[in-house]
C-alpha positions in Angstrom: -36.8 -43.2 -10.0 -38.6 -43.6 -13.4 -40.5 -46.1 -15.1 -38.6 -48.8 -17.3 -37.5 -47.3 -20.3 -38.5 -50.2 -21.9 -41.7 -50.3 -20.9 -42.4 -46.1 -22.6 -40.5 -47.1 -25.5 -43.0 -50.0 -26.1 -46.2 -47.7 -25.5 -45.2 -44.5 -28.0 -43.9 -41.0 -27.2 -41.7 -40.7 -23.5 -43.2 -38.0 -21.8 -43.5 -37.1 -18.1 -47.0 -37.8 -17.2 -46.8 -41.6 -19.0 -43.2 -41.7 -16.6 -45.6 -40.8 -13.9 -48.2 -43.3 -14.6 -46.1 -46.4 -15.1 -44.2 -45.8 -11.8 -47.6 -45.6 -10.0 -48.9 -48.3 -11.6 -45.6 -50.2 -10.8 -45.5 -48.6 -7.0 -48.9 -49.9 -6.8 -47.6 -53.4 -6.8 -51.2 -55.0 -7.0 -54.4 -54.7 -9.1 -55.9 -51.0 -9.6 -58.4 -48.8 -11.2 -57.9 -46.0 -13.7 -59.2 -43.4 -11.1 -57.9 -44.7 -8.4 -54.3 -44.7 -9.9 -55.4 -41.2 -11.1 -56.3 -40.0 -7.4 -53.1 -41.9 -6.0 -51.3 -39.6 -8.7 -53.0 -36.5 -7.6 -52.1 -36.6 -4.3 -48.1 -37.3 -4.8 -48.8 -33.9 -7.1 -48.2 -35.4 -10.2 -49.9 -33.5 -12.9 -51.6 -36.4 -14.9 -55.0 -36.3 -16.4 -57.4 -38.9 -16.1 -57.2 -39.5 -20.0 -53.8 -39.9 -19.8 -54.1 -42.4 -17.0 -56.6 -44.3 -19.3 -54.5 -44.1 -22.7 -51.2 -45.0 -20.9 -52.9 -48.0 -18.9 -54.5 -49.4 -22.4 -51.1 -48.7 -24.2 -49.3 -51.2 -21.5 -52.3 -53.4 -21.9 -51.4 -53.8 -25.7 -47.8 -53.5 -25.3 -47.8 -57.0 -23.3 -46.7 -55.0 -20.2 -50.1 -54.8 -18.2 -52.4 -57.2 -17.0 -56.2 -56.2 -16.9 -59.5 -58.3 -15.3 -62.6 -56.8 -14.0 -64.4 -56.4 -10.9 -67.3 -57.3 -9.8 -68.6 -53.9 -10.8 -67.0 -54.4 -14.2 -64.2 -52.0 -13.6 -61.0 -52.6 -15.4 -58.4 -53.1 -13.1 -54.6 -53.3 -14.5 -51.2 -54.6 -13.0 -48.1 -53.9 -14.2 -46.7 -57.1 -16.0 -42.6 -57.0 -16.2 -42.3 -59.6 -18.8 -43.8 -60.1 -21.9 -45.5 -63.5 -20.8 -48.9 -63.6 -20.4 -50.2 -64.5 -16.7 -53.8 -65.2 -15.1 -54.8 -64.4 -11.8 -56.9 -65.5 -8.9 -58.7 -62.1 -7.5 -60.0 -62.2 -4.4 -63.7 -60.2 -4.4 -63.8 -58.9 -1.0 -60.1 -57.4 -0.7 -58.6 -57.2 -4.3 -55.7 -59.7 -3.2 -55.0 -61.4 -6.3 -52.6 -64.3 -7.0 -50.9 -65.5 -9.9 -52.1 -69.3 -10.6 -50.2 -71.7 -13.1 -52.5 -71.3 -16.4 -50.6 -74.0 -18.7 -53.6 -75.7 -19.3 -55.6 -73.1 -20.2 -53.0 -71.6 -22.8 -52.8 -75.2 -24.2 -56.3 -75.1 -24.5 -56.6 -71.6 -26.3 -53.8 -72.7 -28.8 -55.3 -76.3 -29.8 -58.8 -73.9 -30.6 -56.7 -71.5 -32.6 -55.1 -74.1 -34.1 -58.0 -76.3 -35.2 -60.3 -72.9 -36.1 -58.2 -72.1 -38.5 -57.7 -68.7 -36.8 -55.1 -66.0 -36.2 -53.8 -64.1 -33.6 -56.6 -65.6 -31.4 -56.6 -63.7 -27.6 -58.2 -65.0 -24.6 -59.3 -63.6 -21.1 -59.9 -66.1 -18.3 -60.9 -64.3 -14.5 -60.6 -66.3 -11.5 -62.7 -65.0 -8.7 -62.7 -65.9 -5.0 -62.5 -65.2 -1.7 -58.9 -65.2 -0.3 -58.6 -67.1 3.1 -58.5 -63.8 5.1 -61.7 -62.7 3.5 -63.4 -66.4 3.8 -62.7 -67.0 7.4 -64.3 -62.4 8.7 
């Protein structure tokens, strides 16, 4: 099965390798690293580079169709985003387990200071960190 065809005609040219990547990335169902969606890749025998991995996960990120926090170690992690609404998460730091969380407030927030900047096309990050209850209780 490929990836939504929606989703490759948002990020540019349909080729087989971005197919590749957005399945994976999809597949994954959770958070994941660049490299470690490039090794998952490698061993189904998927012929991706690791630069396409990076320029197809960025595309989706400014496409509206990837979600993307950090690690601890500042790794970009991304998630495959189905919709076009934005959503924050909850990552748990031990085990990766992340969480959507409702973020109403915080996107009231971010358009009242856009609004009363006087700015445009303002974007915001928020990460949530924590340990999941799993990870709290080992």
């Amino acid at each position: 099965m490929g990836a939504p065809a929606d989703d490759l005609d948002l990020i540019g040219r349909r080729t087989a390798q971005r197919t590749s990547v957005v399945r994976a990335l999809i597949d994954h169902g959770g958070f994941v690293g660049a490299r470690a969606l490039h090794d998952e890749l490698r061993t189904q025998g998927a012929p991706v580079g690791l630069n396409t991995v990076y320029r197809t996960l960025a595309a989706l990120v400014d496409a509206g169709r990837a979600d993307v926090v950090r690690d601890r170690g500042g790794e970009r992690l991304f998630r495959h985003r189905p919709f076009p609404e934005h959503q924050h998460y909850l990552l748990c730091r031990a085990c990766g387990l992340s969480a959507p969380v409702d973020s109403a407030a915080v996107e009231t927030w971010a358009e009242h200071v856009a609004r009363t900047s006087g700015f445009a096309e303002v974007e915001h990050t928020v990460e949530l960190t924590g340990l999941c209850p799993q990870c709290r209780t080992t």
